[in-house]
N, C-alpha and C positions, 0 to 999 in steps of 0.2 A: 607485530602489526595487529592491532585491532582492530575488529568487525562488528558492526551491527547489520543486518539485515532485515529492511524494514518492510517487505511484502514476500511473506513465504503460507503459505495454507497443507496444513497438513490431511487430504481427502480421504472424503468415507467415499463407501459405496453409493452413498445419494446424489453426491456430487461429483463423481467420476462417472454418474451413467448418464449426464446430458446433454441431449445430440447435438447440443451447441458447442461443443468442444471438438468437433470434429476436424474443423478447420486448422485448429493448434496440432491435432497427431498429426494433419497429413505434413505441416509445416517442419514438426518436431521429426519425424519418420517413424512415430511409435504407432503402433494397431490399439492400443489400450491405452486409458489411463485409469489407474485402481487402485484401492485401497491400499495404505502402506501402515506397515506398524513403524510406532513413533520411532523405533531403533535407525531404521532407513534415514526419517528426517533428521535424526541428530548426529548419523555419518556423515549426511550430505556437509551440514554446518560443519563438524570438525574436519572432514576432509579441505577446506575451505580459507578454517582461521575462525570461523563466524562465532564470538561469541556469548554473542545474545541475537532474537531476534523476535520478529510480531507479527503474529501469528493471528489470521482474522480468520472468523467465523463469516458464511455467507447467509444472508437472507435472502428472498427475492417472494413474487409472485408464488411460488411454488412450495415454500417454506422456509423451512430450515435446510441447506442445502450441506452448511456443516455448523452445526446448533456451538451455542455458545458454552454449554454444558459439554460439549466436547473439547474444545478451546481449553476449557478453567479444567478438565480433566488430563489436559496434557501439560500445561504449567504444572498443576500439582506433581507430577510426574519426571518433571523439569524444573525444577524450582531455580531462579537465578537466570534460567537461560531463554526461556519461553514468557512471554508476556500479549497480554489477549490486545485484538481489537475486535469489540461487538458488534455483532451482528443485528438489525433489530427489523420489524415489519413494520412499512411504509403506509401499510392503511388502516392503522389501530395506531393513534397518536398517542395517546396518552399512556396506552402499554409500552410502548416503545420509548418513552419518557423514561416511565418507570425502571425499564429494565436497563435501561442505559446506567439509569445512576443506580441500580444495585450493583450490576456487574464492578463499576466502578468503584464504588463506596463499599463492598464487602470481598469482592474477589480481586482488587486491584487491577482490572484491564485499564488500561492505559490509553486507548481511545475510542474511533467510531469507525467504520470502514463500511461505505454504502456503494457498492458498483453501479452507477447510473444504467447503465446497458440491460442489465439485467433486470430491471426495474421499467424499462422503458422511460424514465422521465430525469430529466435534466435536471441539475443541483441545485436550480432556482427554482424548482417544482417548491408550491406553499406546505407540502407534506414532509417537508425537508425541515420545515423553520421552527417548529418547536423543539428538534434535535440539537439545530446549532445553539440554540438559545443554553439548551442544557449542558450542552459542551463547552461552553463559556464561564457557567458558572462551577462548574467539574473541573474547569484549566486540564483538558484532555484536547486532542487536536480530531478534526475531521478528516479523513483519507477518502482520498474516491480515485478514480482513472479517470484521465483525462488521452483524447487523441481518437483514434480509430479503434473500431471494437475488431480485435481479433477473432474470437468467436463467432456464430452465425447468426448477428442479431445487429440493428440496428447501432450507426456508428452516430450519430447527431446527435446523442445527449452526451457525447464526450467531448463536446467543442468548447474549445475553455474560454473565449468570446463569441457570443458575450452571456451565457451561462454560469461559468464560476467566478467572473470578475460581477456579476451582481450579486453576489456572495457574501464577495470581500467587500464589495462597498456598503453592506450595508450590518452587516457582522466586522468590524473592525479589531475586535478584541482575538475573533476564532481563529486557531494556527489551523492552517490547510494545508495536508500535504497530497499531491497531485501527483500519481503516480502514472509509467508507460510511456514516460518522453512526451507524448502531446502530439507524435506525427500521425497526420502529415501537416497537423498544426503547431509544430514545433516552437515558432516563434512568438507566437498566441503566449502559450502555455511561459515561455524566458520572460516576456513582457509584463505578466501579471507577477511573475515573483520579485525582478526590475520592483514595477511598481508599487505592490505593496508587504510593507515587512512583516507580516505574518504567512504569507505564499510559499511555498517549499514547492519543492520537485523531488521528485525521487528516479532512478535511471532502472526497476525494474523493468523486466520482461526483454532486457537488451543485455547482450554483452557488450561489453565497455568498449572491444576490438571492434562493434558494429555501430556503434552510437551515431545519429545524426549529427553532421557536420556541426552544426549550427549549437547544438545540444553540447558538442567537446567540445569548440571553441569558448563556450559560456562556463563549463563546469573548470577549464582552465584558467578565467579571469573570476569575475569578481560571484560568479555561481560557484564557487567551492565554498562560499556561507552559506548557501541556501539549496542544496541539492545532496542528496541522502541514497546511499545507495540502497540498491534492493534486487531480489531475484527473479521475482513470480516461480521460487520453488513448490511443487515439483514439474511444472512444463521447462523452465532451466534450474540446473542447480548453479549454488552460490559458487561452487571452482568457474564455472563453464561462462560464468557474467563477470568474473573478474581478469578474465585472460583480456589482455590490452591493457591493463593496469597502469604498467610502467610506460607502456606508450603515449598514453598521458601528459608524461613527465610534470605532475605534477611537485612541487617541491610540497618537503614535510608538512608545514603546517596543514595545507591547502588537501593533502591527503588524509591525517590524523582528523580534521573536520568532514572529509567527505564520507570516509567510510566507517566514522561511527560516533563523533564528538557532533556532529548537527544532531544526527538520531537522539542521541543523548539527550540533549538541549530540551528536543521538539516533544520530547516524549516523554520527557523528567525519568528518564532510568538513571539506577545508580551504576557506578560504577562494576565490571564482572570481578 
């Protein structure tokens, strides 16, 4: 069985110390969440099956929370298995331009990954639209979270109506993949990938035995084209989001595409 796993962050100290996480330890039962050496995240994936998987760097207001020069130092390190998605600053356009298509054009990341929450402003924000522009002409996909913020910060720029469907209507070409399920707007989030063929979903931050009804009933029929799995490693690891797997009962094809032939697709990776 093959594995992609399309939402895992491997954290520094920068981005384990921010009191907005505090919400996920009490949920997850941890007192910490800390620095790991890359060996941890590549047990977690082989413990797993995982492999390959995409690895984003964060930006936000506050910086680099885990720089992209961290990202392209853990591919190097990983070569085959790790592949970036950049991180960039929302209020320097043109830097953010820039570094978008070096990342991509010299170091191979593979796409863009902007967490609205963190940013405070929703995907239809105008600080947003020179990025998708560039990710068009890159044929890289846009990742963001869509649904409620788990962390302690505002959950309204993750409503995927009608913020990331004026997205899609007006970026036609950009793949977007929309990560977190989309609850408690789950139907929102099924509706826009329905709608339009560039939309993805991706089933991090859940395990598969927990997924909203509405969410497995979709990834059952005709969303095993268009729904990618993923972990949010390290708050779960990829074993802990695939338990319910077979409960699913997904038959072959409909699995081979869900857990790592869409990623493939969305993401232009080659073969492991």
């Amino acid at each position: 069985m093959s594995v992609v796993d399309v939402w895992i962050q491997h954290p520094t100290a920068r981005f384990a110390a921010q009191p907005f996480f505090a919400s996920l330890l009490r949920w997850t039962g941890r007192e910490t969440l800390s620095e790991l050496p890359l060996e941890h995240t590549l047990e977690a994936m082989d413990a797993a099956g995982v492999d390959q998987a995409l690895l984003a760097a964060w930006h936000g207001p506050q910086g680099a929370l885990i720089s992209n020069d961290e990202v392209a130092a853990c591919m190097a390190a990983a070569p085959g298995r790790l592949y970036g998605l950049a991180g960039v600053d929302l209020t320097r356009p043109l830097h953010a331009v820039r570094e978008l298509r070096r990342r991509v054009r010299e170091q191979h990341f593979k796409g863009l990954r902007i967490v609205p929450w963190l940013w405070g402003l929703p995907p239809d924000d105008r600080r947003y639209y020179p990025l998708y522009a560039e990710c068009c002409e890159l044929d890289v996909p846009f990742c963001t979270q869509v649904g409620h913020t788990g962390p302690l910060l505002s959950s309204e720029p993750g409503r995927p109506i009608p913020y990331l469907e004026h997205v899609a209507l007006e970026f036609p070409e950009l793949r977007i993949v929309a990560g977190h399920v989309g609850a408690p707007w789950t139907a929102e989030a099924i509706s826009l990938a329905h709608k339009f063929p560039n939309v993805y979903l991706d089933s991090s931050a859940y395990k598969l035995s927990r997924l909203p009804a509405d969410f497995a009933a979709y990834l059952q029929a005709s969303g095993a084209k268009k729904v990618l799995f993923g972990s949010n490693y390290p708050m779960l690891t990829p074993g802990a989001c695939l338990e319910g797997l077979d409960a699913l009962a997904l038959d072959a094809s409909a699995r081979a595409r869900f857990l790592a032939d869409n990623a493939r697709s969305v993401f232009r990776l080659p073969a492991p």
